[in-house]
GUDO-865244 format. One record per atom (N, C-alpha, C, O): x, y, z; residue number from 0; atom name. Coordinates in steps of 0.1 Angstrom, whole numbers, plus 5000, padded with zeros to 4 digits. Layout:
<nodes>
[[X,Y,Z],NUM,CA]
...
</nodes>
This chain:
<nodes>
[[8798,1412,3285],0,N]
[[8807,1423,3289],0,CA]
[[8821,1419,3286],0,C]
[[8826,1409,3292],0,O]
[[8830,1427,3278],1,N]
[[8841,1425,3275],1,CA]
[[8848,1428,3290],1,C]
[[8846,1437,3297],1,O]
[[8863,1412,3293],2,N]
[[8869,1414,3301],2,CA]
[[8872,1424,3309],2,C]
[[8869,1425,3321],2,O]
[[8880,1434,3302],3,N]
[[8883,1449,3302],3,CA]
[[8876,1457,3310],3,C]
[[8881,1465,3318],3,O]
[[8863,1456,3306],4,N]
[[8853,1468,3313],4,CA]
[[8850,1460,3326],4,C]
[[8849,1467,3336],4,O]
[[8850,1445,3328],5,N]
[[8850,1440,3342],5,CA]
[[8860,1443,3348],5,C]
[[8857,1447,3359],5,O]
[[8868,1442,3346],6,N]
[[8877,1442,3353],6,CA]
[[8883,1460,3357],6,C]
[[8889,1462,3368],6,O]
[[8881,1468,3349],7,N]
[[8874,1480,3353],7,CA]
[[8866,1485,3361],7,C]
[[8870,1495,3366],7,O]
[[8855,1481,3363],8,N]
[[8844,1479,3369],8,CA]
[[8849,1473,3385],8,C]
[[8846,1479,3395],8,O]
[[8856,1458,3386],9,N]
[[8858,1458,3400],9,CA]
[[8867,1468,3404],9,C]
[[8866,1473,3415],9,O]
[[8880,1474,3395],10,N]
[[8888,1483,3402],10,CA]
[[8882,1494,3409],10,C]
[[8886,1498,3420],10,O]
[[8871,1498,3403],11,N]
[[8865,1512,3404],11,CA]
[[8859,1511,3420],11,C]
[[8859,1520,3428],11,O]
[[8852,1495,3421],12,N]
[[8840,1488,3433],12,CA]
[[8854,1491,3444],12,C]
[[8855,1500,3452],12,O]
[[8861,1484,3442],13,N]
[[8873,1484,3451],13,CA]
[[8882,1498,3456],13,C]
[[8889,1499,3465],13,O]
[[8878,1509,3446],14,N]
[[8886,1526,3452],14,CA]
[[8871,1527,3458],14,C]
[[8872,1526,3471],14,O]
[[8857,1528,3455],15,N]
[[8849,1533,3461],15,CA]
[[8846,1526,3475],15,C]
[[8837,1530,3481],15,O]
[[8854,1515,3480],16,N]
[[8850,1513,3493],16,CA]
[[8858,1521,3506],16,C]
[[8856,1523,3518],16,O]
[[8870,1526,3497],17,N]
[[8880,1536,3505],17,CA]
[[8872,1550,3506],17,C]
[[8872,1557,3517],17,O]
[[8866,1553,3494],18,N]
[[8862,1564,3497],18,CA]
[[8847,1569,3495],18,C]
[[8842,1580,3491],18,O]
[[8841,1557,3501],19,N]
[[8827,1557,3504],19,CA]
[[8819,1566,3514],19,C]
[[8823,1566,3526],19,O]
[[8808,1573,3510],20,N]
[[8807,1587,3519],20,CA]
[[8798,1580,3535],20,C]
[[8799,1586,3546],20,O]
[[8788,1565,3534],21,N]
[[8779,1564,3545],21,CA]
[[8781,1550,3544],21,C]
[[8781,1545,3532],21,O]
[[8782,1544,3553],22,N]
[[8782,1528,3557],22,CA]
[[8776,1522,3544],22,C]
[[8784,1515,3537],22,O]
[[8761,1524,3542],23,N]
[[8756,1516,3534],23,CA]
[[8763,1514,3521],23,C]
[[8764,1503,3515],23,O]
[[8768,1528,3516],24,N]
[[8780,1526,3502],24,CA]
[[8788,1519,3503],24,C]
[[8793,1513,3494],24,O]
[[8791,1519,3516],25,N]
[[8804,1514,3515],25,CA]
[[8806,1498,3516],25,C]
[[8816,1491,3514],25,O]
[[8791,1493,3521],26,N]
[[8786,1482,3520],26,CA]
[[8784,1471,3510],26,C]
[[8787,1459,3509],26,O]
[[8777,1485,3498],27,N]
[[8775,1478,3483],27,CA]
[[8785,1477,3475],27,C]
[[8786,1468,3466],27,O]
[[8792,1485,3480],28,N]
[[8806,1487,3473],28,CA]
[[8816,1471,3478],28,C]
[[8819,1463,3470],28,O]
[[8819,1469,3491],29,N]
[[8824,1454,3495],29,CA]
[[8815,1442,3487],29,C]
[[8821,1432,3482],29,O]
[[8803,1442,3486],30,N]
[[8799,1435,3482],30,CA]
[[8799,1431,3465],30,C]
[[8799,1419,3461],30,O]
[[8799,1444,3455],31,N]
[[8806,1444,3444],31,CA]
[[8817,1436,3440],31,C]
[[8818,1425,3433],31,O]
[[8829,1447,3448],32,N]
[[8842,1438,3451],32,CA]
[[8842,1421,3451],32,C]
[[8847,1413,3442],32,O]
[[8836,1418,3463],33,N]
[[8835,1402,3467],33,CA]
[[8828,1395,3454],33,C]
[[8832,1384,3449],33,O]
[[8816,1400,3448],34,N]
[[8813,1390,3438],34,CA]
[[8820,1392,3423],34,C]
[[8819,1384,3414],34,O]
[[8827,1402,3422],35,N]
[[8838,1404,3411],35,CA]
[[8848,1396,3411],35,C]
[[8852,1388,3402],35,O]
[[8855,1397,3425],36,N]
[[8863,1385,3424],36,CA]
[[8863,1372,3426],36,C]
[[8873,1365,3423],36,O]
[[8850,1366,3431],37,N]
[[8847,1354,3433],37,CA]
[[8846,1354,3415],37,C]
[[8853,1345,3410],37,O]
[[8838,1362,3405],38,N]
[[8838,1359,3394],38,CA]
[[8851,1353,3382],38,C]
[[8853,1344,3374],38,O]
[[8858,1365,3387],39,N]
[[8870,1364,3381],39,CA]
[[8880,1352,3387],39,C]
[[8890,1352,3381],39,O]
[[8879,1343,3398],40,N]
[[8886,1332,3405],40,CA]
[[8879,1321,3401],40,C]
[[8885,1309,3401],40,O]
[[8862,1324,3396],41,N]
[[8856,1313,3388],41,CA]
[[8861,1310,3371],41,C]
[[8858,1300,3364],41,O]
[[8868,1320,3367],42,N]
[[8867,1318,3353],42,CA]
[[8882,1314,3352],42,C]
[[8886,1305,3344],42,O]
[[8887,1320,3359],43,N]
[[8905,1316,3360],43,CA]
[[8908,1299,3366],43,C]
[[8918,1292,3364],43,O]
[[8899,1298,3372],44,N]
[[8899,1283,3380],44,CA]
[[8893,1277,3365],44,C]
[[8903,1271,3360],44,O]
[[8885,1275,3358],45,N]
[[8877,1267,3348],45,CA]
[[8882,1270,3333],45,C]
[[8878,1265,3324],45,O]
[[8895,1283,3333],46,N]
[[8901,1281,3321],46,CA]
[[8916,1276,3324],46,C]
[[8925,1280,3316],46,O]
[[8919,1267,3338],47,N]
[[8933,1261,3345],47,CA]
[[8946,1274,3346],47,C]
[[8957,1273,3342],47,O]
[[8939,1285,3352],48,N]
[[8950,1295,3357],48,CA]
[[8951,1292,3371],48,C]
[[8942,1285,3376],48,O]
[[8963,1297,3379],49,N]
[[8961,1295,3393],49,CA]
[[8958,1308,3399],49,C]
[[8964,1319,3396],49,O]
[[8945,1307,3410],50,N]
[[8945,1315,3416],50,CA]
[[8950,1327,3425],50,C]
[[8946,1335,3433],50,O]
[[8962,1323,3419],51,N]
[[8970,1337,3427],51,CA]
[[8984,1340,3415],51,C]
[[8991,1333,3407],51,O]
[[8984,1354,3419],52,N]
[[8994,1359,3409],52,CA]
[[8987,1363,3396],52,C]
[[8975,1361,3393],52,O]
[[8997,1368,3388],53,N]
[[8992,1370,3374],53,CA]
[[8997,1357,3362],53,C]
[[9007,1350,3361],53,O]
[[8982,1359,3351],54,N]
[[8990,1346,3344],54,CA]
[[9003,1351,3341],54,C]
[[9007,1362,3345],54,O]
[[9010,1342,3333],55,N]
[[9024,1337,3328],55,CA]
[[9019,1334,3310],55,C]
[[9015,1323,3306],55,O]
[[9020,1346,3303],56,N]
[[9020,1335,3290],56,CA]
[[9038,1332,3287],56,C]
[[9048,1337,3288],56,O]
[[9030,1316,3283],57,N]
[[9043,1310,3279],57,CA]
[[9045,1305,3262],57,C]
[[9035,1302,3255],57,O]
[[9056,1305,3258],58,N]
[[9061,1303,3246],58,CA]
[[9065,1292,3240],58,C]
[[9073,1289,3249],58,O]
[[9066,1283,3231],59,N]
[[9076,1278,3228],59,CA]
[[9087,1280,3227],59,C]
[[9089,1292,3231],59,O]
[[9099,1276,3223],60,N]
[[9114,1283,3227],60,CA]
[[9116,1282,3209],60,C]
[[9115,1271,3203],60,O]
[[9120,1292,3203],61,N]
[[9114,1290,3188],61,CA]
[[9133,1290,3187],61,C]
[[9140,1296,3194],61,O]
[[9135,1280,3176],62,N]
[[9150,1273,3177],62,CA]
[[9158,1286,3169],62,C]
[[9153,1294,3162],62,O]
[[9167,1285,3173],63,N]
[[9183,1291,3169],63,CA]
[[9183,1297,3156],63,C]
[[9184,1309,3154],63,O]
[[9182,1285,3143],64,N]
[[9187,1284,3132],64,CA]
[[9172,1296,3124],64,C]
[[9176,1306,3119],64,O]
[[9161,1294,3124],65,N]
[[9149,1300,3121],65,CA]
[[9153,1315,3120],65,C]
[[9145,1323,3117],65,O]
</nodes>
């Protein structure tokens, strides 16, 4: 599954627990959430991002004269 659509996919788990119609949805719906982001805290931990915040891409400082 392309990034994108996960990460889609948890936003969507995460509005449906606000506006979940019976306990039980609203249950599946937390539980969505929680293994999305335990997902996404696994993959950012094992490609050395830190778990909090957004990455940072960083650059070389490309010289003056170029």
């Amino acid at each position: 599954m392309p990034m994108n659509q996960f990460l889609f996919d948890h936003q969507l788990a995460a509005m449906k627990v606000d506006r979940s119609g019976s306990a039980e949805e609203r249950s599946e719906a937390i539980e969505a959430v929680k293994d999305r982001a335990k997902r996404i805290a696994d993959w950012r931990e094992a490609n050395g991002m830190s778990h909090l915040g957004w990455p940072r891409e960083e650059y070389p400082m490309a010289d003056e004269d170029e």
